[in-house]
N, C-alpha and C positions, 0 to 999 in steps of 0.2 A: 143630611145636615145633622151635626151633634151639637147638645147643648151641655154638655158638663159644664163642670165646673172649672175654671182658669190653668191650676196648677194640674189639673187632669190633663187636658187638652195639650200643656206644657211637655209631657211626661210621653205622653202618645206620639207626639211631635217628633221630638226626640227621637224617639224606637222605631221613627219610619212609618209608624201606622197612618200619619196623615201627611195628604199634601200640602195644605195648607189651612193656617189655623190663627185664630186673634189671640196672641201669647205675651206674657207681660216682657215690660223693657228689660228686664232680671234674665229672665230664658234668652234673648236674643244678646245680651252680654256673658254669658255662661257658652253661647256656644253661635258665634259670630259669622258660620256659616249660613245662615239665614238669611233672605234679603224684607228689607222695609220698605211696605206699599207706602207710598203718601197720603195723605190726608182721611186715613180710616184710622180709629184709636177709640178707646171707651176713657175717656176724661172729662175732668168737672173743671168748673173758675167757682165753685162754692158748695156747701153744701150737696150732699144726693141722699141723705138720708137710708141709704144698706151700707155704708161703710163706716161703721162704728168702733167706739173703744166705751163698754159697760162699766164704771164702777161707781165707788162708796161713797168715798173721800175724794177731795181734789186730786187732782192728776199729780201734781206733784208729791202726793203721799204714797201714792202705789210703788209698792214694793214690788209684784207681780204682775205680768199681764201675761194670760192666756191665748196663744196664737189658732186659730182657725185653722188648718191644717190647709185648705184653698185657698186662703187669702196671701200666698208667699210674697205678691209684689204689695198688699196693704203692711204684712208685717215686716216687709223692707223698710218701706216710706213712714212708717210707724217709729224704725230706729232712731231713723234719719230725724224726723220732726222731736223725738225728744232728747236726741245729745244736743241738738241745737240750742234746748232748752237747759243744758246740765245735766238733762234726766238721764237716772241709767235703769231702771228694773229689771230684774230678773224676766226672762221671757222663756215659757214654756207651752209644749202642746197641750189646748183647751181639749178638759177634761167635762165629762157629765156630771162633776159636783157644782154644787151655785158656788155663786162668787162671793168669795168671804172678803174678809177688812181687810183692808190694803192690798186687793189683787183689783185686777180688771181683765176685762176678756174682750177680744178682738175680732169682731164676726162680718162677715159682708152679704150681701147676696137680700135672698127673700127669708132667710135666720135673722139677721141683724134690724131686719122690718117688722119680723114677729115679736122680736125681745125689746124693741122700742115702743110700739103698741101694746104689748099686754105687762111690761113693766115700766110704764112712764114715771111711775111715784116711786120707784125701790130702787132706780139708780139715777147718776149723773151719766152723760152721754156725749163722747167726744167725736162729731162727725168728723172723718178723714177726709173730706170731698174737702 
């Protein structure tokens, strides 16, 4: 059993390294030779608390949002949830500098549980679940 992380597993998939693998709906539209088990899926109806968007200001100020480099189907659903909204930001790969004014950064996993815990006071917190 492996536990990578999402878009690793994606990647491996892909290259034949595994036989089967829980890969976001992005990977199985990218390459449609793959088949879809029924009723296995990692999804939310609210809140989950590891899938985050960090920042300053109101969401609609961020200029920037820093992408997770694992999170490729959050930073899909992330696009998605803010044109709906008008929003356009610049999206780049999250770097190890903090998150300055008008950026936000986009983390999932047992990261985006750390950075909610040990920064509750220093940012605003937009759950993706």
């Amino acid at each position: 059993m492996d536990f990578d992380h999402p878009s690793a597993l994606c990647q491996r998939l892909a290259k034949g390294e595994l036989d089967v693998a829980l890969v976001s709906s992005f990977e199985f539209l990218r390459n449609p030779i793959y088949r879809i088990v029924d009723h296995i899926s990692i999804s939310s109806s609210g809140p989950v608390y590891s899938v985050l968007v960090a920042h300053h200001e109101d969401i609609s100020e961020v200029e920037e949002i820093e992408l997770d480099p694992a999170a490729e189907t959050s930073g899909n659903l992330l696009r998605c949830l803010l044109a709906e909204r008008n929003l356009a930001p610049r999206f780049s790969r999250a770097s190890a500098s903090a998150i300055g004014a008008r950026r936000g950064r986009l983390s999932i996993g047992d990261q985006a549980i750390r950075v909610r815990q040990g920064h509750a006071g220093d940012f605003r917190f937009c759950d993706r679940g």
